[in-house]
C-alpha positions as CSV (number, residue, x, y, z in Angstrom):
1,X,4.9,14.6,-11.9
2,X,2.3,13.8,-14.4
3,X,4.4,12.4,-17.3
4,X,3.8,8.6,-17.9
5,X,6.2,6.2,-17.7
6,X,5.5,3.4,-19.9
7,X,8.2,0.5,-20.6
8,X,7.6,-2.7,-22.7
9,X,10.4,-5.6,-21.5
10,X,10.1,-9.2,-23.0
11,X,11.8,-12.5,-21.8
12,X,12.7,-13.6,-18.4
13,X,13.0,-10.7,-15.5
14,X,16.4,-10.8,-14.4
15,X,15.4,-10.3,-10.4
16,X,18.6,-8.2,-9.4
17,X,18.4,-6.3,-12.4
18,X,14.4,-5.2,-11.9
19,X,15.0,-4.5,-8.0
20,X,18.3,-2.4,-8.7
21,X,16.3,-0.6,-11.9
22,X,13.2,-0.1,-9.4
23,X,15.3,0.9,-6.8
24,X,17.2,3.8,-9.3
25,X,13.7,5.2,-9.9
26,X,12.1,5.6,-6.6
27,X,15.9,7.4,-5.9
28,X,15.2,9.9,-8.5
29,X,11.8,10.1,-7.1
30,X,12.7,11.2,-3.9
31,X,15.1,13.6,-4.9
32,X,12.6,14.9,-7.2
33,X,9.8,15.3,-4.9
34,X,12.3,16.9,-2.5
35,X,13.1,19.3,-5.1
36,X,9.6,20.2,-5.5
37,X,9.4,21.0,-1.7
38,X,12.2,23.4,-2.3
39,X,10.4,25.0,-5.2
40,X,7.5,25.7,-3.5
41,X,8.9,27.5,-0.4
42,X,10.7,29.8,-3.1
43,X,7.0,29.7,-5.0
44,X,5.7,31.2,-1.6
45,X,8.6,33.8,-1.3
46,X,8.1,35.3,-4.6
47,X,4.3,35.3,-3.8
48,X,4.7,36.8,-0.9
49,X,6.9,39.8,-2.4
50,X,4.5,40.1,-5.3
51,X,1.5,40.8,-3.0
52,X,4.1,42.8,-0.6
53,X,5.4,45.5,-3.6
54,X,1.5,45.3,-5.1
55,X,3.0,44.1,-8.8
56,X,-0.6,42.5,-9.7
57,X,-3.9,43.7,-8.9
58,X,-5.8,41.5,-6.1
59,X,-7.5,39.4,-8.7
60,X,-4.5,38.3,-11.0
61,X,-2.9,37.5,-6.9
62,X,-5.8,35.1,-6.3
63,X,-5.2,33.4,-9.8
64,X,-2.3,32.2,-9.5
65,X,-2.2,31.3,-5.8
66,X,-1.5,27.6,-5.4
67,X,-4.6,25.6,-3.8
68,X,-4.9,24.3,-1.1
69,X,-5.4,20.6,-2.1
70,X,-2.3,21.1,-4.4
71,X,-0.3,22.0,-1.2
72,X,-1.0,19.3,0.5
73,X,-0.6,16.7,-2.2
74,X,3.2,18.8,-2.4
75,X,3.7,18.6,1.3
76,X,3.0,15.0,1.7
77,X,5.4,13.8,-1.4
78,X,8.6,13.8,1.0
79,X,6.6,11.7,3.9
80,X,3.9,9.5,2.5
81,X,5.6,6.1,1.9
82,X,6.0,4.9,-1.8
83,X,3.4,2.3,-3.0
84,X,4.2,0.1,-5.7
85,X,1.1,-1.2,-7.1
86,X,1.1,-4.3,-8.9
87,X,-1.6,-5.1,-11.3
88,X,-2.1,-7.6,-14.2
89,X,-4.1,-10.1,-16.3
90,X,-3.6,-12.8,-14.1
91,X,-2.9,-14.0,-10.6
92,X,0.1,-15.5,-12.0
93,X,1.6,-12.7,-13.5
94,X,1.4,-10.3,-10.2
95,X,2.3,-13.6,-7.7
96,X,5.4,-14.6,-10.7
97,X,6.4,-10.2,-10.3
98,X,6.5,-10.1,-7.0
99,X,8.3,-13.2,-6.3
100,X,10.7,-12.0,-8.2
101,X,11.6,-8.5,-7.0
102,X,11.5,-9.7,-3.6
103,X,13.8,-13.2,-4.7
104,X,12.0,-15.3,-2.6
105,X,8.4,-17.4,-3.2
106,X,6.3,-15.7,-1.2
107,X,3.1,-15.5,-2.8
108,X,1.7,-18.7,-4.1
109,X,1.6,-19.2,-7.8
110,X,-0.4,-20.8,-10.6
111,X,0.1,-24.6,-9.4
112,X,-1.8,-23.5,-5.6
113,X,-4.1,-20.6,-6.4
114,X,-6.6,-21.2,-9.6
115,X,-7.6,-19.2,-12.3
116,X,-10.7,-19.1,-11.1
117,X,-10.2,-17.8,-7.6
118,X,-10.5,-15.0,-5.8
119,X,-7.6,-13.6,-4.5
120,X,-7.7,-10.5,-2.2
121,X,-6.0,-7.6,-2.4
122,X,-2.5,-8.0,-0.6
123,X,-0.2,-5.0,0.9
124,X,3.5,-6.3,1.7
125,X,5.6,-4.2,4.5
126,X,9.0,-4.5,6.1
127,X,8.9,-4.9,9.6
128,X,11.8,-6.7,11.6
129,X,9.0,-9.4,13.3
130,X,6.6,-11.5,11.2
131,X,3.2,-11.0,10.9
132,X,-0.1,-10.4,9.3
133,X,-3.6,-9.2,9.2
134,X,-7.1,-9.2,7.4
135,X,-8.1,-5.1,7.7
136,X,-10.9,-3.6,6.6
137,X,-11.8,-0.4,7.0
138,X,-11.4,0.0,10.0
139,X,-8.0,-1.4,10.3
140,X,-9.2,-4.5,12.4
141,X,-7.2,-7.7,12.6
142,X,-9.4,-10.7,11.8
143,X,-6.7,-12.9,11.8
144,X,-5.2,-16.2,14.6
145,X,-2.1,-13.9,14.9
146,X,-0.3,-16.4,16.5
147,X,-0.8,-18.8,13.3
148,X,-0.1,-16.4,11.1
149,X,3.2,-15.6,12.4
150,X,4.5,-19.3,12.4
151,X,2.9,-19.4,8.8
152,X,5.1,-16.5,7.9
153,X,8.4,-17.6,8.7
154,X,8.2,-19.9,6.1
155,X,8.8,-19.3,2.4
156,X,5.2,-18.9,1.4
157,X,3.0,-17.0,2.9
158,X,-0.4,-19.5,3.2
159,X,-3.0,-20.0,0.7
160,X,-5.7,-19.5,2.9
161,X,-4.9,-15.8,3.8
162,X,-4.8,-15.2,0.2
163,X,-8.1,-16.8,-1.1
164,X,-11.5,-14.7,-0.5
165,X,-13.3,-17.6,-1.3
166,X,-13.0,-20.8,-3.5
167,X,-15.4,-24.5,-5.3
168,X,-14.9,-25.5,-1.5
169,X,-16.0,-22.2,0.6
170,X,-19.5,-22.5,1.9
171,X,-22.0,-20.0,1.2
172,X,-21.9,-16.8,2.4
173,X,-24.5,-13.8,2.6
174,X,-23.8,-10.8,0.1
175,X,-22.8,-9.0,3.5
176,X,-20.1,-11.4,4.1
177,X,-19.0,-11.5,0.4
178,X,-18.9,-7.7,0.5
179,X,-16.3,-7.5,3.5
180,X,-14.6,-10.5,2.3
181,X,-13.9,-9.2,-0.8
182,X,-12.7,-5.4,0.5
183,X,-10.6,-6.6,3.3
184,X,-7.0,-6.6,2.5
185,X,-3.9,-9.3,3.5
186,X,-1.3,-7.1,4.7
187,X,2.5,-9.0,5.5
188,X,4.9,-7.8,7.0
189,X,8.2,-9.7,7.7
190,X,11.7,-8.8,7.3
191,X,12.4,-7.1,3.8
192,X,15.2,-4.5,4.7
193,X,15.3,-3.3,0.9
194,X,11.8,-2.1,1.5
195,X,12.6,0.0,4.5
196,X,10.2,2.3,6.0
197,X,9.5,4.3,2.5
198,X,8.2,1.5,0.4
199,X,5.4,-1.0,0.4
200,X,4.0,-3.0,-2.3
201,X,0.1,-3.7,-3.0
202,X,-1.7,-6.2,-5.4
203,X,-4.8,-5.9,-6.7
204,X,-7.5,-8.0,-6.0
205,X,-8.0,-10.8,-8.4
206,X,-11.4,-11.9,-9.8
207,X,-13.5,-9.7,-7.4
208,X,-16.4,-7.9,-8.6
209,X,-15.1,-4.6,-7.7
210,X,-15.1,-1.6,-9.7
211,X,-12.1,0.0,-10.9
212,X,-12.1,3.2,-9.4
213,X,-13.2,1.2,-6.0
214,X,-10.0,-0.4,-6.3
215,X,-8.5,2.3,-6.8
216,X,-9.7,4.3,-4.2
217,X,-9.2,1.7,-1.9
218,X,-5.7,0.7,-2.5
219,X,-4.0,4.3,-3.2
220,X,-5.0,5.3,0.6
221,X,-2.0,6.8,2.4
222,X,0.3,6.0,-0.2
223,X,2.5,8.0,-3.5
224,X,1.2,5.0,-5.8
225,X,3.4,3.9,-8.8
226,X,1.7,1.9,-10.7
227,X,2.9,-1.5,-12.3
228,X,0.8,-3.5,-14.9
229,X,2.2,-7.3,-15.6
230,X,1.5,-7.9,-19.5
231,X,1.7,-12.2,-18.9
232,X,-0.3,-13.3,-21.8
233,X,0.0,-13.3,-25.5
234,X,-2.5,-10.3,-25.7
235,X,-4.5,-8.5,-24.2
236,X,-8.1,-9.4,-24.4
237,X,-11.5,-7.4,-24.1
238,X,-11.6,-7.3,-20.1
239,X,-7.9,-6.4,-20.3
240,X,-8.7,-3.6,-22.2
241,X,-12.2,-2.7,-20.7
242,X,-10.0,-2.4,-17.6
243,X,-6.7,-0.2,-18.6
244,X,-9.7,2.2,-20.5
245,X,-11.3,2.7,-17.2
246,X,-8.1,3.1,-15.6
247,X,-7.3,6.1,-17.7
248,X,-9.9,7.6,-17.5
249,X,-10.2,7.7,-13.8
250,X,-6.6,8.4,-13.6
251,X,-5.4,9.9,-17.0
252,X,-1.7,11.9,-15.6
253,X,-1.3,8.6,-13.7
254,X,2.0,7.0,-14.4
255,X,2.4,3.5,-15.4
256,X,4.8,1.1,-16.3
257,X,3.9,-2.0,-17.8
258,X,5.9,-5.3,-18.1
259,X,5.9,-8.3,-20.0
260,X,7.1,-11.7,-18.7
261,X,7.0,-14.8,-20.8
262,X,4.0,-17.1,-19.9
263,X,4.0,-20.5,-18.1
264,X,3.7,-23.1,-20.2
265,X,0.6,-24.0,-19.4
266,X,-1.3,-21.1,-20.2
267,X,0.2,-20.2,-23.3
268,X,-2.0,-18.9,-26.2
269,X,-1.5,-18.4,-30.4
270,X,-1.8,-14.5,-30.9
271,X,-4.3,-14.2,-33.9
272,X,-1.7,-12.1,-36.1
273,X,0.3,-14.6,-37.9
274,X,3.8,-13.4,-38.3
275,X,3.6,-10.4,-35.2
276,X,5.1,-11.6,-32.6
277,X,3.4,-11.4,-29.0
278,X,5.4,-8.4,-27.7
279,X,4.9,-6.6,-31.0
280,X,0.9,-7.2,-30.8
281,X,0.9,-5.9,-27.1
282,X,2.8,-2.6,-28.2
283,X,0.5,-2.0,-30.9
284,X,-2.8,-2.4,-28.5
285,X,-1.0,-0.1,-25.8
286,X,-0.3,2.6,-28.6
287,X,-4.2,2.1,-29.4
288,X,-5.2,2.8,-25.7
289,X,-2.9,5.8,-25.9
290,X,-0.4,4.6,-23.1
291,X,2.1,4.3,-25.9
292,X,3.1,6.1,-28.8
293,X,5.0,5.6,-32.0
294,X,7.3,8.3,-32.2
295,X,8.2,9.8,-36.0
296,X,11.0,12.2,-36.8
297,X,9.5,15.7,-38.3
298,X,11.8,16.4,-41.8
C-alpha cells in the first residue's frame, strides 16, 4: 500500500490507451484492497487464538495488536470511493489530462482560462442528470442550479464556475477571498466509466493555499491516487518547492507523474544543451527522490 508508483511517459497521450491503463490499475486496486480485508479478519483469528492459548505474555499481545486508526483506514479501503487527483505545473496541463481521459472538452483550456488566473479546485462525479455546485465546508450550494445545468449539457463546462477571481473581478474583502478560494466546483454529469467508485479532483490553481491545506482539503472522503502532469520543459523552483513539501507531508504517498508535450505557445529551451526535456525531468525527479536509477549489483 505504501510503495510509490512513479511513471515518466513522453509524447501525445493516446486517450483510450490512458483510460484503459488507469482503468487496469484501480482493478488491481480493488482486488488488492479486498485482499487486505481478508487478511485482516484471518490477522484477527490468529490474534484471537494467540491470546486464547496464552502463547505471549500480555505485553508482547498489546504490541502487536493492530490500531485502531489502522483498522479503520483497512475497513474503509473496499467502500470509500477512488479519488484521482490531478495536479500539475499549469492549468493547461491538468484541464489538457483530464480532457483527455474523459475524451470530451470539458474543462476549458489555455486559449479561455489565463496563466494568470485563479482556478478553483474542481471535483468531477458521474451522475445520470447534470449538475453542479460551489461547496464549502459545509457542503452548501452557492450556485443558479438551474443555469448550471443548461451550462452543463454542453461540451464545456463554463468559465465562470471555474475562475475564483480574474483582471476583471471587483474587489473583494480577505473574507471573501478566503471562501472563494476554498470552495470547490463539483460536476457531475453522465460519465458511466466513472461509476459510483471513482471521482476525479484538480487542484486549485494559483491560490495562495498551503500544500498540506490542499491536501487536507481535497483527500476528504476519498482513497486518493495521486497524478502529477509534467507539461513544461522542466521543472522550475516552485515546481520543486511544491513536490518537496508534498513529500514530506505525504512521504508513502503514491504518485504517478506524466509528461505531455507542451502547446506551442508556451514552449521553453531547457538550459542543458544536448538533454532532452524528458531526460532533464527524470534526472530532477531522481533528485527529489521520487525516482531512482536502478544499477545491477556484480
Amino acid at each position: 500500500m505504501t510503495d510509490k508508483v512513479q511513471t515518466v511517459t513522453q509524447n501525445n497521450m493516446n486517450s483510450s490507451l490512458l483510460t484503459q491503463d488507469l482503468a487496469k490499475i484501480i482493478k488491481r486496486y480493488k482486488k488488492y484492497s479486498l485482499y487486505i480485508k481478508r487478511l485482516l479478519e484471518e490477522t484477527d483469528k490468529s490474534y484471537s487464538e494467540i491470546i486464547d492459548r496464552h502463547i505471549l505474555t500480555p505485553d508482547k499481545c498489546s504490541s502487536i495488536k493492530i490500531s485502531k486508526s489502522d483498522r479503520q483506514y483497512i475497513n474503509s479501503l473496499p467502500t470509500l470511493p477512488l479519488g484521482l487527483i490531478v495536479c500539475s505545473q499549469t492549468y493547461y496541463g491538468k484541464a489538457r489530462f483530464v480532457n483527455e481521459f474523459l475524451n470530451e472538452s470539458l474543462l476549458p483550456e489555455s486559449s479561455i482560462v489565463n496563466k494568470t488566473d485563479v482556478v478553483r479546485m474542481i471535483r468531477i462525479m458521474h451522475h445520470s442528470t447534470p449538475s453542479a455546485s460551489l461547496n464549502i465546508s459545509g457542503s452548501f450550494e452557492l450556485l443558479d442550479t438551474d443555469y448550471a445545468q443548461r451550462s452543463l449539457s454542453w461540451s464545456n463546462a463554463p468559465r465562470d464556475y471555474i475562475i475564483v477571481k480574474d483582471e476583471k473581478h471587483s474587489t473583494l474583502s480577505s473574507d471573501e477571498h478566503d471562501h472563494e478560494e476554498t470552495a470547490l466546483l463539483e460536476i457531475r454529469k453522465p460519465l458511466e466509466f466513472l461509476g459510483n467508485n471513482l471521482q476525479i479532483l484538480i487542484t486549485p490553481t494559483n491560490q495562495k493555499l498551503h500544500v498540506k491545506q490542499i491536501i487536507s482539503q481535497i483527500t476528504e472522503n476519498i482513497i486518493p491516487i495521486f497524478i502529477y502532469i509534467i507539461d513544461q520543459g522542466k521543472l522550475f523552483d516552485h515546481d520543486i518547492v511544491e513536490l518537496e513539501l508534498f513529500h514530506s507531508i505525504a512521504p508513502d504517498q503514491p504518485i504517478l507523474f506524466i509528461r505531455i508535450d507542451q502547446d506551442n505557445s508556451t514552449k521553453e529551451p531547457t538550459s542543458n544543451i544536448g538533454e532532452t526535456p524528458c531526460v532533464q525531468v527524470f534526472r530532477q525527479l531522481c533528485d527529489l527522490g521520487f525516482l531512482s536509477l536502478l544499477t545491477t549489483e556484480n
